[in-house]
C-alpha positions, 0 to 999 in steps of 0.5 A: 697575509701572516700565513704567507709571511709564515710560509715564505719564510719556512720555504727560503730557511728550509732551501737553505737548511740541512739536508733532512733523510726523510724516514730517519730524521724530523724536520724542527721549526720554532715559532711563537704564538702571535696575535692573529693566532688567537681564538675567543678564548686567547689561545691559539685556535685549533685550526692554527695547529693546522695550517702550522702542521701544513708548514712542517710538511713543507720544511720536510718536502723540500729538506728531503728533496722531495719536493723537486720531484714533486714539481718535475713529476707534477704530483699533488701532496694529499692529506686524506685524514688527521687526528690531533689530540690538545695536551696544553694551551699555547698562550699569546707570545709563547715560543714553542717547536713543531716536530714533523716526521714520518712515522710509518708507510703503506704501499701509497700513503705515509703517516706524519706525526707532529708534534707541538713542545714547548717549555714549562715553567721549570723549564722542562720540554711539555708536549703541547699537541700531537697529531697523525696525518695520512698522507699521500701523493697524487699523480693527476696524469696517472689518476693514481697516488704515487707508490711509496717506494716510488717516491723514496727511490727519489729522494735515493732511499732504497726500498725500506719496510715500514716499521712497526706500527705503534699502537696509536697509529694503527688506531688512527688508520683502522679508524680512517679506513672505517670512516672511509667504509662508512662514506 
């Protein structure tokens, strides 16, 4: 139920919240690691990193307006692969933010980068985790995922190239297109 909770309050903040332009600005949410976060260890469990990325791709779908043609179209948001690397321990009741943007695009798919901060005991911002995700959107009428520039000039971003990928990310897709060759 915690997860619900999480989830509707990020969907009536971000029908509220600022406009977001979905390849020049990141989509921020604040959370603080709770009780059914945990793992055996008494941190947050891998697999909450997640479901809590699942709702930083929500926040950036709806502040973009993305998600309006999401449902008029009847289009599916697919996560095809996700690399996370842990940096830090998130400890129960501490705060920290999670920074979600698209970082670089093909023809049918995006890749978001997330990213967990928090604070140190200085004080100064930590990385906690980082991920990329390739994504897409899926078109269940045309068995087909959505062209990139397709679902930009919905949200009113002209056709705009990628920019160049980082040395990390073209990692993260030479090895989604090998382990996709190799299934």
């Amino acid at each position: 139920m915690n997860l619900w909770l999480r989830l509707l309050a990020v969907v009536l903040a971000a029908l509220r919240g600022p406009r977001l332009h979905p390849i020049a600005e990141a989509s921020r949410l604040s959370f603080r690691v709770m009780p059914h976060d945990l793992d055996v260890s008494l941190h947050m469990n891998n697999g909450r990193y997640w479901t809590l990325m699942d709702l930083g791709r929500v926040d950036l779908m709806i502040r973009t307006g993305l998600w309006t043609a999401i449902r008029r179209h009847g289009w599916v948001p697919i996560v095809s692969a996700g690399k996370i690397r842990f940096r830090r321990e998130l400890r129960l009741w501490r705060r920290f933010r999670l920074e979600t943007r698209i970082v670089a695009w093909s023809e049918a798919w995006v890749v978001v980068e997330h990213r967990v901060v928090t604070r140190g005991r200085d004080g100064a911002e930590i990385l906690a985790a980082i991920a990329l995700v390739r994504a897409g959107l899926y078109d269940r009428r045309e068995k087909a995922f959505v062209p990139v520039p397709r679902l930009f000039a919905e949200v009113g971003v002209p056709e705009t190239a990628s920019p160049a990928m980082t040395p990390e990310v073209a990692a993260f897709i030479a090895a989604e297109d090998a382990l996709r060759a190799a299934g």
